[in-house]
Biopython code that builds the backbone (N, CA, C, O; Angstrom):
import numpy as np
from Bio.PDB.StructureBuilder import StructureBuilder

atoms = [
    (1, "UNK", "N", (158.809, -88.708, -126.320)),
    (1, "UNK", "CA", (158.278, -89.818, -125.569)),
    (1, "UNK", "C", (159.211, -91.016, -125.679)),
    (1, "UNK", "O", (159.697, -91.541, -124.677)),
    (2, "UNK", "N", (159.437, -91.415, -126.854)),
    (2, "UNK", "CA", (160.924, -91.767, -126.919)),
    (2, "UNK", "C", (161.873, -92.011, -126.173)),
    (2, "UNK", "O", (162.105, -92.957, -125.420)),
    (3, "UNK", "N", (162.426, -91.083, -126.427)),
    (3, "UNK", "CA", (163.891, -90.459, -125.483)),
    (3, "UNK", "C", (163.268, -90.900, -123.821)),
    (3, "UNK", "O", (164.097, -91.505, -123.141)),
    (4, "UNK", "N", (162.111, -90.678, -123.258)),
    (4, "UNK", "CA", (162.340, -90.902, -122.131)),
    (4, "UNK", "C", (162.108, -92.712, -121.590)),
    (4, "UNK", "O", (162.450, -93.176, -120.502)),
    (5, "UNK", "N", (161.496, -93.387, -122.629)),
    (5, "UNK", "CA", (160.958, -94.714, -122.824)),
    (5, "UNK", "C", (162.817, -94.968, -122.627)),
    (5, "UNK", "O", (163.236, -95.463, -121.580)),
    (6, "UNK", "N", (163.576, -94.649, -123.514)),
    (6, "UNK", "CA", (164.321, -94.935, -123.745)),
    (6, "UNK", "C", (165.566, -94.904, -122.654)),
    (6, "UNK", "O", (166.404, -95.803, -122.595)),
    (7, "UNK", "N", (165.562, -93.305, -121.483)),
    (7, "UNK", "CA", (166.605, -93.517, -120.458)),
    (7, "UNK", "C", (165.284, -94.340, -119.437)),
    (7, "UNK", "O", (165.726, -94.106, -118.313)),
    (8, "UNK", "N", (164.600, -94.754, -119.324)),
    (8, "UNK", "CA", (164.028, -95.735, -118.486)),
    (8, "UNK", "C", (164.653, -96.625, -118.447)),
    (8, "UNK", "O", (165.252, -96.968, -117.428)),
    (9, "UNK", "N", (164.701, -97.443, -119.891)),
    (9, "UNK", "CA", (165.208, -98.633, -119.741)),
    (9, "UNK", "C", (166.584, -98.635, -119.527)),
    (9, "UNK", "O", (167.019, -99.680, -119.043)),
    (10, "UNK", "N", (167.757, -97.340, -119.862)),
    (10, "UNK", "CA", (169.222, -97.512, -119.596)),
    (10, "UNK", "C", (168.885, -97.182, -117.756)),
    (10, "UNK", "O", (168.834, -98.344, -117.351)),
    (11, "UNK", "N", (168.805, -96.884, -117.340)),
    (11, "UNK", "CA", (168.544, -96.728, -115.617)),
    (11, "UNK", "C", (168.341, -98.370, -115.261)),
    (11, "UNK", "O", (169.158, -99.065, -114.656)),
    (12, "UNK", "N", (167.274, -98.723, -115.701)),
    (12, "UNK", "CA", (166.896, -100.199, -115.467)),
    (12, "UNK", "C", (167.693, -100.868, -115.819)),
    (12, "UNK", "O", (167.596, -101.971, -115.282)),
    (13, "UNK", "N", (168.734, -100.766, -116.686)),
    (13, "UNK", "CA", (169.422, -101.797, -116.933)),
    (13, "UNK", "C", (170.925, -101.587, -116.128)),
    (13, "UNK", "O", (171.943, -102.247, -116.339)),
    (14, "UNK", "N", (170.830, -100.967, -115.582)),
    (14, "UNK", "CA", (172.637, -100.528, -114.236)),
    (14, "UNK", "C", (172.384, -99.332, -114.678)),
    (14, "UNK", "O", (171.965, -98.873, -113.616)),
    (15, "UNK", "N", (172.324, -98.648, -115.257)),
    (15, "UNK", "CA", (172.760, -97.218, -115.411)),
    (15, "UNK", "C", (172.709, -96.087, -114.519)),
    (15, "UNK", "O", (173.228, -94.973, -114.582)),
    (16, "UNK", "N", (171.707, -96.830, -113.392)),
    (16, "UNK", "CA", (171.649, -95.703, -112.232)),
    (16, "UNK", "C", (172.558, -95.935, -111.750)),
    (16, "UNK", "O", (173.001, -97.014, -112.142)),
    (17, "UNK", "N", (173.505, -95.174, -110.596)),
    (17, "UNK", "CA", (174.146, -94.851, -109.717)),
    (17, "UNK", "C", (173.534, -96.082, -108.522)),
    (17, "UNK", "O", (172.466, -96.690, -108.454)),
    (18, "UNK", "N", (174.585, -96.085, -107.797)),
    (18, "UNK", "CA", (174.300, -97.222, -106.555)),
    (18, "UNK", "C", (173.187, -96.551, -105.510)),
    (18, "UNK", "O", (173.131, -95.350, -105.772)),
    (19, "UNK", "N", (172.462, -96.825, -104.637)),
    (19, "UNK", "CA", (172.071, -96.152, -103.203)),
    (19, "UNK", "C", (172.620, -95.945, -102.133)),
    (19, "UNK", "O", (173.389, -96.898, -102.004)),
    (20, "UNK", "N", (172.749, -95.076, -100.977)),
    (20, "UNK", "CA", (173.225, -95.171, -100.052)),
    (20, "UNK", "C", (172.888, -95.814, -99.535)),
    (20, "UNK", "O", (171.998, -96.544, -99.970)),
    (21, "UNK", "N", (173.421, -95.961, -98.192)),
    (21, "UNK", "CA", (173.177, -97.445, -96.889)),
    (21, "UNK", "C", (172.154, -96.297, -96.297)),
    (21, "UNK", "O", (171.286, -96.907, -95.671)),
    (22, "UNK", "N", (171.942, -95.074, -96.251)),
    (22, "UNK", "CA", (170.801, -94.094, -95.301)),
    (22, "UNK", "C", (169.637, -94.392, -95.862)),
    (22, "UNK", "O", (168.596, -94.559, -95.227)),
    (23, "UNK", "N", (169.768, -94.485, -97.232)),
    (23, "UNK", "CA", (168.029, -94.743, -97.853)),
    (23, "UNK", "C", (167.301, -96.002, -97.582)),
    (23, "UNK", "O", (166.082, -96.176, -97.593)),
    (24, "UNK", "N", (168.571, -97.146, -97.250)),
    (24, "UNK", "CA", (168.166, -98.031, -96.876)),
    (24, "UNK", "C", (167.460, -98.235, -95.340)),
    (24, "UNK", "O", (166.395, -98.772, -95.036)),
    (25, "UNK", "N", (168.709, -97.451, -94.333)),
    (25, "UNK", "CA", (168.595, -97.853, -92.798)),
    (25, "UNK", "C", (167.264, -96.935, -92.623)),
    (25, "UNK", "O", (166.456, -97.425, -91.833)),
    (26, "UNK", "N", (166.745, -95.266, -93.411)),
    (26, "UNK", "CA", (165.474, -94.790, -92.699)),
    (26, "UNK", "C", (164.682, -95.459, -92.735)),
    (26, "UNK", "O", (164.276, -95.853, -91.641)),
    (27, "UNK", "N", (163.981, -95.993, -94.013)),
    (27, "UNK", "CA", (162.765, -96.567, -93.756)),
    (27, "UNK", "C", (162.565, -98.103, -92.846)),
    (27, "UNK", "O", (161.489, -98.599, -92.514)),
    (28, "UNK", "N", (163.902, -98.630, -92.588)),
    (28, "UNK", "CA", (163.889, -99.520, -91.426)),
    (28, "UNK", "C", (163.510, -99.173, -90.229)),
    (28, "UNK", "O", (162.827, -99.893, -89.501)),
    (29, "UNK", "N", (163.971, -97.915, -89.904)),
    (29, "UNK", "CA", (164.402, -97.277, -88.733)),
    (29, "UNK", "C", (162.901, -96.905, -88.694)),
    (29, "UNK", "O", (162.207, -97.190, -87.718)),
    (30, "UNK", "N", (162.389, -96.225, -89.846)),
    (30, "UNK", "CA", (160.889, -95.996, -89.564)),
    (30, "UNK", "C", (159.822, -97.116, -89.408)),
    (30, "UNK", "O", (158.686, -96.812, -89.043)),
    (31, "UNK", "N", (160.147, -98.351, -89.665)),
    (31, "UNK", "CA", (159.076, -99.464, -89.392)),
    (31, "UNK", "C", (159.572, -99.976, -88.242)),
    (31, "UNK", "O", (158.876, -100.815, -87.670)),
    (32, "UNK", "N", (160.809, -99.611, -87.678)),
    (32, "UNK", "CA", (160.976, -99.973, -86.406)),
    (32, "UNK", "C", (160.179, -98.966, -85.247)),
    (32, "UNK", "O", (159.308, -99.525, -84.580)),
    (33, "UNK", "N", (160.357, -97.986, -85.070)),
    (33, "UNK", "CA", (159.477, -96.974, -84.519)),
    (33, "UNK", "C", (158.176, -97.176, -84.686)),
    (33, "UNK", "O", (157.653, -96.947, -83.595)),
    (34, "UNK", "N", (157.148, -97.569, -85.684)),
    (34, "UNK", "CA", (156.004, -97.870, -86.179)),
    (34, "UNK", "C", (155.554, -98.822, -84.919)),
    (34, "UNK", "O", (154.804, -98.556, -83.980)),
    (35, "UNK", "N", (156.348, -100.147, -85.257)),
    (35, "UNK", "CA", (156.284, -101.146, -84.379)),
    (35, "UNK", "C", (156.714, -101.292, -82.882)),
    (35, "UNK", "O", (156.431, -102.209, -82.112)),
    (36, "UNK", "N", (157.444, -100.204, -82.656)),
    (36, "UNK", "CA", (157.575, -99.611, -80.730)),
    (36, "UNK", "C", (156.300, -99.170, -80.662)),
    (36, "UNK", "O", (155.608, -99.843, -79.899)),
    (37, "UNK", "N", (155.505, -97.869, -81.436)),
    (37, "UNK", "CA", (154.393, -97.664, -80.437)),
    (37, "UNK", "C", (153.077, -98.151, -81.031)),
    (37, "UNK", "O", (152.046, -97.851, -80.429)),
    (38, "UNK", "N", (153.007, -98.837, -82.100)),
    (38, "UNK", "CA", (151.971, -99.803, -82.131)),
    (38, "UNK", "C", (151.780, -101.067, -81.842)),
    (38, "UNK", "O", (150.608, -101.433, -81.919)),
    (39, "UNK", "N", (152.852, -102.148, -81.416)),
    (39, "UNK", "CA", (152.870, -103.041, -80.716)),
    (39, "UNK", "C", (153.587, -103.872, -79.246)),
    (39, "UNK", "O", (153.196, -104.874, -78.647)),
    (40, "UNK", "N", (154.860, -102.905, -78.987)),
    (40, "UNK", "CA", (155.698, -103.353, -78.555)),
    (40, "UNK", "C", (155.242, -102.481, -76.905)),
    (40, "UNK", "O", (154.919, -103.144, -75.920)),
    (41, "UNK", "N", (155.303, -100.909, -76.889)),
    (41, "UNK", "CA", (154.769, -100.024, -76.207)),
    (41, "UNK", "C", (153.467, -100.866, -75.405)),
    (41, "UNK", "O", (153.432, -101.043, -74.188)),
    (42, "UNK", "N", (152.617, -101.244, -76.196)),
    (42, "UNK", "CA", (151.179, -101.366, -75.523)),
    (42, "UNK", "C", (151.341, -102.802, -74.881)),
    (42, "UNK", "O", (150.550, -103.325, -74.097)),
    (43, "UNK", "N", (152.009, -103.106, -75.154)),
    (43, "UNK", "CA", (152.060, -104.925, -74.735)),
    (43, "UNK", "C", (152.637, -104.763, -73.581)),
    (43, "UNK", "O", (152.264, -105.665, -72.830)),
    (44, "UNK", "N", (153.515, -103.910, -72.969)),
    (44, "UNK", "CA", (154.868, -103.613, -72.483)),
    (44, "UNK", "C", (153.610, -102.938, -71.155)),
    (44, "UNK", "O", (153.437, -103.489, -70.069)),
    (45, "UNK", "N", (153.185, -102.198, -71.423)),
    (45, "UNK", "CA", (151.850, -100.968, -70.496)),
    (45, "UNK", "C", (151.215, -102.595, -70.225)),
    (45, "UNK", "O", (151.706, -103.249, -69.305)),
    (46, "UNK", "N", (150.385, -103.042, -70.862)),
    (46, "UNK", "CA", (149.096, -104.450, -70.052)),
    (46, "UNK", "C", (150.118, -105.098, -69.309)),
    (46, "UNK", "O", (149.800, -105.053, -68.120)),
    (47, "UNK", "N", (151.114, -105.632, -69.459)),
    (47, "UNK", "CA", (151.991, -106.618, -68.668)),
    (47, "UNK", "C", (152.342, -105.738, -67.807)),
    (47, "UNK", "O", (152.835, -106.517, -66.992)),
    (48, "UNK", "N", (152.533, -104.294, -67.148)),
    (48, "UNK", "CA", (153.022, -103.416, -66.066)),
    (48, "UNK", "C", (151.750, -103.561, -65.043)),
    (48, "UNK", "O", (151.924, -103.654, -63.828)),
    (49, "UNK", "N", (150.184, -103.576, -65.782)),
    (49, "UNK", "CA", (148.946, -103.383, -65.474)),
    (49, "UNK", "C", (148.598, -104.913, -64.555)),
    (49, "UNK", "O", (148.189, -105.153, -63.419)),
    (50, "UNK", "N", (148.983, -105.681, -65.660)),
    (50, "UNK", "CA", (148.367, -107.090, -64.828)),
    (50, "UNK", "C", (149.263, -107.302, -63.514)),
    (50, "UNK", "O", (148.870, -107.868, -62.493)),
    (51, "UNK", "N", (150.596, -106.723, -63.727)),
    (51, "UNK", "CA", (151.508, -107.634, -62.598)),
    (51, "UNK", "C", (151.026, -106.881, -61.057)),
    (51, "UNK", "O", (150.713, -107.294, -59.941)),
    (52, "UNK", "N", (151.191, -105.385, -61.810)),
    (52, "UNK", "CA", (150.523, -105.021, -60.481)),
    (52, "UNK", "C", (148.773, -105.477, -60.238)),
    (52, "UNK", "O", (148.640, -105.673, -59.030)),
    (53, "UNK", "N", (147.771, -105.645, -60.784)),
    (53, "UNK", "CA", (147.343, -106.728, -60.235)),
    (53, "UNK", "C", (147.141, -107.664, -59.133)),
    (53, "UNK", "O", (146.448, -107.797, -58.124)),
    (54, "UNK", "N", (148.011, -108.215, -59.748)),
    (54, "UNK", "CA", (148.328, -109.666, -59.159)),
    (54, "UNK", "C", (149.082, -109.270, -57.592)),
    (54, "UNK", "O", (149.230, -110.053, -56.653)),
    (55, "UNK", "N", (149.374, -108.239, -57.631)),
    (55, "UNK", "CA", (150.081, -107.990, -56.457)),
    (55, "UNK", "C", (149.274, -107.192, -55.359)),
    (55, "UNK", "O", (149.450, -107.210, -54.141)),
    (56, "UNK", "N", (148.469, -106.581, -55.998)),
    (56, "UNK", "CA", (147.227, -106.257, -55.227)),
    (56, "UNK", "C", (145.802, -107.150, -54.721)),
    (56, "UNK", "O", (144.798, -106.829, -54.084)),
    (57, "UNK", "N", (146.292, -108.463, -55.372)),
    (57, "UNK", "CA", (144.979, -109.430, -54.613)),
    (57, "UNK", "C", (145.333, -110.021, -53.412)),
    (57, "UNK", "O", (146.514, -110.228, -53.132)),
    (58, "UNK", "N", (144.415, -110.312, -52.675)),
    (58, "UNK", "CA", (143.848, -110.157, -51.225)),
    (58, "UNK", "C", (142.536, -110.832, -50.662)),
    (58, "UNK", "O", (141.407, -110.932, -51.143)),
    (59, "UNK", "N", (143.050, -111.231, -49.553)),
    (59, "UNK", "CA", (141.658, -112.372, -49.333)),
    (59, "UNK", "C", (140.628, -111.494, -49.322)),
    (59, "UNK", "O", (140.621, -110.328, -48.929)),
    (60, "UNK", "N", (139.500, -112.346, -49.924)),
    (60, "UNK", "CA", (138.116, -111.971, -50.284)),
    (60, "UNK", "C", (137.477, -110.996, -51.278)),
    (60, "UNK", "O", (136.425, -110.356, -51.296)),
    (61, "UNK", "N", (138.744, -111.162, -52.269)),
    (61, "UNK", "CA", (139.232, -111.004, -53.577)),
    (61, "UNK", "C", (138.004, -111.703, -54.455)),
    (61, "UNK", "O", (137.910, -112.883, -54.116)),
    (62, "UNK", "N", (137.040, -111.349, -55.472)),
    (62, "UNK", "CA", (136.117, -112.249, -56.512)),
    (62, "UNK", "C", (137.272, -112.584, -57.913)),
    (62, "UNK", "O", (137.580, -111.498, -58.404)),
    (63, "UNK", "N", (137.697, -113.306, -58.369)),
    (63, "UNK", "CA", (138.746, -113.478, -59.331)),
    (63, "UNK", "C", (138.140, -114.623, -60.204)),
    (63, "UNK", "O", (137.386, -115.545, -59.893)),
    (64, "UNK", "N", (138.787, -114.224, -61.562)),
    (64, "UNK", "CA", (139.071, -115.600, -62.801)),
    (64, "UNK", "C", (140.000, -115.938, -62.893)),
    (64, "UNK", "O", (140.948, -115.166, -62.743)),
    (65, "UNK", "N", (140.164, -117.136, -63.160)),
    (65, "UNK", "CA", (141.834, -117.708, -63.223)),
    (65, "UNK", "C", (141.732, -117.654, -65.037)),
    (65, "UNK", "O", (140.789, -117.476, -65.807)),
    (66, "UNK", "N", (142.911, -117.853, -65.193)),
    (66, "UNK", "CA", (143.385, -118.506, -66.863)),
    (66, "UNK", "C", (141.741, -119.230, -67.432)),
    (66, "UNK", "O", (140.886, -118.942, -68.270)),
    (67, "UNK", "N", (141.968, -120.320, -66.382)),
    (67, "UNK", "CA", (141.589, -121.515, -67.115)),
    (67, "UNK", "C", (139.504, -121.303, -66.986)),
    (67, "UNK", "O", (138.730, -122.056, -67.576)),
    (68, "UNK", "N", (139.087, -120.193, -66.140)),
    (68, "UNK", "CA", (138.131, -119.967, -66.811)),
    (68, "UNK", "C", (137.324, -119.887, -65.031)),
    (68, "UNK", "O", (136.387, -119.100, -64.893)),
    (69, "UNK", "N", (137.694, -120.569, -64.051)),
    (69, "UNK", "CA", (137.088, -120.500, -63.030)),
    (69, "UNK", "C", (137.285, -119.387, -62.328)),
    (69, "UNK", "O", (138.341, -118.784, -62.137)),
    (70, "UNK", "N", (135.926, -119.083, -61.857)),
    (70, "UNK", "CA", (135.130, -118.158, -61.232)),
    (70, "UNK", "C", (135.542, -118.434, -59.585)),
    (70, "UNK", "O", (135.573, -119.610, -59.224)),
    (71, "UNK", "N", (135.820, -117.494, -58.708)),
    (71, "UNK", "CA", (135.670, -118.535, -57.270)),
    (71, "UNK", "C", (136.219, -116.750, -56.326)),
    (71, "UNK", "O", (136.306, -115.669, -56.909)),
    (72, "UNK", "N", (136.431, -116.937, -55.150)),
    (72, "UNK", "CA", (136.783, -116.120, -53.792)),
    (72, "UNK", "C", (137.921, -116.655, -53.135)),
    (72, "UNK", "O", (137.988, -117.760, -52.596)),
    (73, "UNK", "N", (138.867, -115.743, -53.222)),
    (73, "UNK", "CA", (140.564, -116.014, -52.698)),
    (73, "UNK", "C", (140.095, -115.636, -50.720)),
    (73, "UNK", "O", (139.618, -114.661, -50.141)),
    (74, "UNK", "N", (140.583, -117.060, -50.268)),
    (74, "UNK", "CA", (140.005, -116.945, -49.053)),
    (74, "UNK", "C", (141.569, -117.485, -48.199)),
    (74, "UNK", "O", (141.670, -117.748, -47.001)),
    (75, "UNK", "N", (142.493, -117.528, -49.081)),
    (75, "UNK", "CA", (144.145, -117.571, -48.700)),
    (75, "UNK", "C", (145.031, -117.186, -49.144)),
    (75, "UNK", "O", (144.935, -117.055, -50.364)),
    (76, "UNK", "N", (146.012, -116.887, -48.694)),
    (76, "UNK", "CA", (146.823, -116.414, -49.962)),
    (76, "UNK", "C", (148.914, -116.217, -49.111)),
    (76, "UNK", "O", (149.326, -115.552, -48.160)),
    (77, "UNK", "N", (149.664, -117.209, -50.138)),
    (77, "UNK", "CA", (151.120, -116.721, -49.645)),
    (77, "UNK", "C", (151.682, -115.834, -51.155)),
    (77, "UNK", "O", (151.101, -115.418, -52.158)),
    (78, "UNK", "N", (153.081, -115.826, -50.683)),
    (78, "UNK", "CA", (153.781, -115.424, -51.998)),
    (78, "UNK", "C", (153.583, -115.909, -53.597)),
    (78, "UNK", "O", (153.903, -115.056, -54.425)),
    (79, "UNK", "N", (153.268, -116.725, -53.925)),
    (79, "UNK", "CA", (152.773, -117.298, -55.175)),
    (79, "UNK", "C", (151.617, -117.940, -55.315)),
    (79, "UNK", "O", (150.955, -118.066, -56.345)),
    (80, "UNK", "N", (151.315, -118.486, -53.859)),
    (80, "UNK", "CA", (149.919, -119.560, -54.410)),
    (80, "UNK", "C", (149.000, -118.932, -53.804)),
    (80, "UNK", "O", (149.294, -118.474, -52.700)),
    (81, "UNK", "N", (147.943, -118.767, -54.206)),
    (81, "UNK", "CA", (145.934, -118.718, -53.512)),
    (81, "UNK", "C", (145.411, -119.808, -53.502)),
    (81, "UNK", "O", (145.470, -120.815, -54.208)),
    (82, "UNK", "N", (144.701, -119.396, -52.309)),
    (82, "UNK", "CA", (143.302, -120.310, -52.460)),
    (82, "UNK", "C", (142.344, -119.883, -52.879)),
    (82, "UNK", "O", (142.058, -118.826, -52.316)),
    (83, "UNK", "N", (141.729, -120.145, -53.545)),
    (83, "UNK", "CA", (140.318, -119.841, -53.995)),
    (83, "UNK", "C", (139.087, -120.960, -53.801)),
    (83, "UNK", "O", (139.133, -122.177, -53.980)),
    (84, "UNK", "N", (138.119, -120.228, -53.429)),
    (84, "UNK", "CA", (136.982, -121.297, -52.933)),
    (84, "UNK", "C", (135.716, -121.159, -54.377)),
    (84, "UNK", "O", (135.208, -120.132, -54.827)),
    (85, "UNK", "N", (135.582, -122.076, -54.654)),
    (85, "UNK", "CA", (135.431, -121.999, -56.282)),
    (85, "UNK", "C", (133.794, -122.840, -55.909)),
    (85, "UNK", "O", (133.378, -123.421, -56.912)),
    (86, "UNK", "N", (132.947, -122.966, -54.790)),
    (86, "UNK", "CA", (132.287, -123.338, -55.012)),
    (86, "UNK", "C", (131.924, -124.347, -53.760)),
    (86, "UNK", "O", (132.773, -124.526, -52.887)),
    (87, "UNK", "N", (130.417, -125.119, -53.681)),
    (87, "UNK", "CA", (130.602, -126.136, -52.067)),
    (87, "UNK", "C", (129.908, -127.045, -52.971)),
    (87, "UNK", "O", (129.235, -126.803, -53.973)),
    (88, "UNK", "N", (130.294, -128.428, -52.254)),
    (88, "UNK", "CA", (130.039, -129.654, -52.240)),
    (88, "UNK", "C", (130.092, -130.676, -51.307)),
    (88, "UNK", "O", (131.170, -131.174, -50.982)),
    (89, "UNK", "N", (128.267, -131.300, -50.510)),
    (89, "UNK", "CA", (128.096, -131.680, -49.326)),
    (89, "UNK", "C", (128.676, -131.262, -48.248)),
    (89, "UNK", "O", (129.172, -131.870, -47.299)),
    (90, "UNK", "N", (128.561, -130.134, -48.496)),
    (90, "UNK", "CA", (128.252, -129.183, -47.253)),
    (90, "UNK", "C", (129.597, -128.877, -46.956)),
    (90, "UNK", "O", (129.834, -128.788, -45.751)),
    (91, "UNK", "N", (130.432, -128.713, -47.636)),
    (91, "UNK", "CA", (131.825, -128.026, -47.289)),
    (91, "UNK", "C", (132.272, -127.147, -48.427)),
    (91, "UNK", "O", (131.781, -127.229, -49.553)),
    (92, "UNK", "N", (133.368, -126.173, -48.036)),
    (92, "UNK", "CA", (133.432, -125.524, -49.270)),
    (92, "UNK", "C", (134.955, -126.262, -50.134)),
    (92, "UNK", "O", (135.983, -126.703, -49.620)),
    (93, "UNK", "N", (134.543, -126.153, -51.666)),
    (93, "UNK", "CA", (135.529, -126.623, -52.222)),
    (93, "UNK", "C", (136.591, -125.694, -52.702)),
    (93, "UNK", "O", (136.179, -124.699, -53.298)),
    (94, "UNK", "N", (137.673, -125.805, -52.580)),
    (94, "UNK", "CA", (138.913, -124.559, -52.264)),
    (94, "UNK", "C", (140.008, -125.276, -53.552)),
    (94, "UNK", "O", (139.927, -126.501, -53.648)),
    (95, "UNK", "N", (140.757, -124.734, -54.280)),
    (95, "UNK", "CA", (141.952, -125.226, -55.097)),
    (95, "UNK", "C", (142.896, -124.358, -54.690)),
    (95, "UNK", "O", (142.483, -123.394, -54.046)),
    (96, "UNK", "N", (143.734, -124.417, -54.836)),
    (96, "UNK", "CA", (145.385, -124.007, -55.020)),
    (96, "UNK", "C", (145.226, -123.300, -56.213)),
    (96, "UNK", "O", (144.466, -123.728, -57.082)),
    (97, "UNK", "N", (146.007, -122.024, -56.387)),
    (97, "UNK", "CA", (145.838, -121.430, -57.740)),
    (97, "UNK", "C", (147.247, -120.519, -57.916)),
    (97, "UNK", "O", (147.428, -119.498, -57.252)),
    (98, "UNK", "N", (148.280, -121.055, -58.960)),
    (98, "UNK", "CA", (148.941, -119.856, -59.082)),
    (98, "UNK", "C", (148.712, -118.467, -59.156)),
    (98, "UNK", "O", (147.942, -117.844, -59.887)),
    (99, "UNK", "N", (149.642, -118.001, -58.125)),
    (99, "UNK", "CA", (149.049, -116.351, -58.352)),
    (99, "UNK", "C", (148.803, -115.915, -60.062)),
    (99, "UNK", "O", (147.816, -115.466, -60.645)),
    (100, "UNK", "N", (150.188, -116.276, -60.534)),
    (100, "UNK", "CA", (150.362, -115.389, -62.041)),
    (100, "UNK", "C", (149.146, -116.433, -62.855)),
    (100, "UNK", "O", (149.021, -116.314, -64.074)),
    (101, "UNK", "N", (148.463, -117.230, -62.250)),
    (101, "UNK", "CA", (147.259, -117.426, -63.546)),
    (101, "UNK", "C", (146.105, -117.354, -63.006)),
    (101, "UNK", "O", (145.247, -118.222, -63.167)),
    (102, "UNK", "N", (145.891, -115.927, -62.043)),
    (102, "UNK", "CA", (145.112, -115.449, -61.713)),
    (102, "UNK", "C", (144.983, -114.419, -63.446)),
    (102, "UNK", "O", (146.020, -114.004, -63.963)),
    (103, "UNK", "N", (143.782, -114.196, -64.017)),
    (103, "UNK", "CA", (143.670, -113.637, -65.249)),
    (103, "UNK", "C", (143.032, -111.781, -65.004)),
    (103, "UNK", "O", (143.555, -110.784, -65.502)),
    (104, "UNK", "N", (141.814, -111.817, -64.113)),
    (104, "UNK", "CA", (141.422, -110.724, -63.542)),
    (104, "UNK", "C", (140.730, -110.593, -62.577)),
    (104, "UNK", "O", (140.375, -111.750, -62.349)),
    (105, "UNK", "N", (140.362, -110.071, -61.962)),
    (105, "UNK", "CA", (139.923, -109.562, -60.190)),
    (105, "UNK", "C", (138.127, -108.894, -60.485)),
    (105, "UNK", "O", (137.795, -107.764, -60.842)),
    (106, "UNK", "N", (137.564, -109.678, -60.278)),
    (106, "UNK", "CA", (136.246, -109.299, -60.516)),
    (106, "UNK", "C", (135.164, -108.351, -59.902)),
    (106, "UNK", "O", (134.300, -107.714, -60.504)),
    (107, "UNK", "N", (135.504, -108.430, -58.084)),
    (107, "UNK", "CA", (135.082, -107.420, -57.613)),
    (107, "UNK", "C", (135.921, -107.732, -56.665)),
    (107, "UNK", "O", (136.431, -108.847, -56.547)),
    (108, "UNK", "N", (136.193, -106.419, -55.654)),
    (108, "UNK", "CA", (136.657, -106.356, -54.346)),
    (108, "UNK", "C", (135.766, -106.517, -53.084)),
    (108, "UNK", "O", (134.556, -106.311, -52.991)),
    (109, "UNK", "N", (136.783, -106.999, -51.980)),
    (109, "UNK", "CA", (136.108, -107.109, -50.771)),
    (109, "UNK", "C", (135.285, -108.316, -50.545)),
    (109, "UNK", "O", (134.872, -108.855, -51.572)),
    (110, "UNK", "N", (135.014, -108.766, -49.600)),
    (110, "UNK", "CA", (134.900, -110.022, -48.775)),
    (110, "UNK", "C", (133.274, -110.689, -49.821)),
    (110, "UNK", "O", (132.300, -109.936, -49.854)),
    (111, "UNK", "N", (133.239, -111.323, -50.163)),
    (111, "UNK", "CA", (132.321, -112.397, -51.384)),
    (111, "UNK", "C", (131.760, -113.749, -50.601)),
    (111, "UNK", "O", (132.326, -114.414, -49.733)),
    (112, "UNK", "N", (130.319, -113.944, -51.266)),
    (112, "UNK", "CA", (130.129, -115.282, -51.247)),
    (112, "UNK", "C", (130.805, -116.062, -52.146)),
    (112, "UNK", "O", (131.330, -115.579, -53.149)),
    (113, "UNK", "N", (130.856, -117.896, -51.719)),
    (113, "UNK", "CA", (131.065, -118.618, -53.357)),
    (113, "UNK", "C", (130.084, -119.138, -53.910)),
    (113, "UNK", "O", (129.009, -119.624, -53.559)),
    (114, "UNK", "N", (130.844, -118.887, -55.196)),
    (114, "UNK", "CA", (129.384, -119.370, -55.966)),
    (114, "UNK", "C", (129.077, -120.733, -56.276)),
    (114, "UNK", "O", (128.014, -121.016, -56.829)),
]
sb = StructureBuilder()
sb.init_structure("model")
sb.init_model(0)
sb.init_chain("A")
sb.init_seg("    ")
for serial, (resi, resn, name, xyz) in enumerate(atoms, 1):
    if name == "N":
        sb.init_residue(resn, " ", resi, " ")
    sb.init_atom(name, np.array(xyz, "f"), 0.0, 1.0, " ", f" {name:<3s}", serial, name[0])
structure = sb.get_structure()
């Protein structure tokens, strides 16, 4: 019991041999892979998901923006919508809405506002 107490501590103290640079780079190489398909992969898939999306909305579209409003895309060019988010004295009230902070598409096809 000794003897082995004893090459413990000569190992611990330099006596081992150096490591290679491979023992080092696998287990990098393996927390790099780890982190492709547990975070990098899936983030990579929702951002393919939303853009197309966004490229599929269309007047009379039910949508949420970012910022939390509810409303009916009743215009729409290359980047901006309208959305009619609601009426006040008897007209309807409409904003401007970047496409990309359109957040998700609530139902399809032609909507009241709410």
């Amino acid at each position: 019991m000794t003897t082995l107490f004893a090459a413990i501590l000569l190992q611990a103290e330099g006596g081992a041999a150096p490591q290679s640079p491979i023992g080092f780079l696998l287990p990098m190489a393996l927390i790099f892979v780890i982190f492709y398909f547990l975070l990098i992969r899936p983030q990579t898939k929702r951002q393919k998901e939303h853009e197309e999306m966004l490229k599929r909305v269309e007047k009379g579209d039910r949508v949420v923006t970012s910022g939390g409003l509810h409303g009916v895309v009743t215009g729409s060019t290359d980047d901006v919508l309208t959305v009619e988010i609601g009426a006040g004295a008897g007209q309807p009230l409409r904003v401007k809405v970047d496409r990309a902070r359109i957040d998700r598409v609530v139902g399809k096809g032609k909507g009241e506002g709410e």
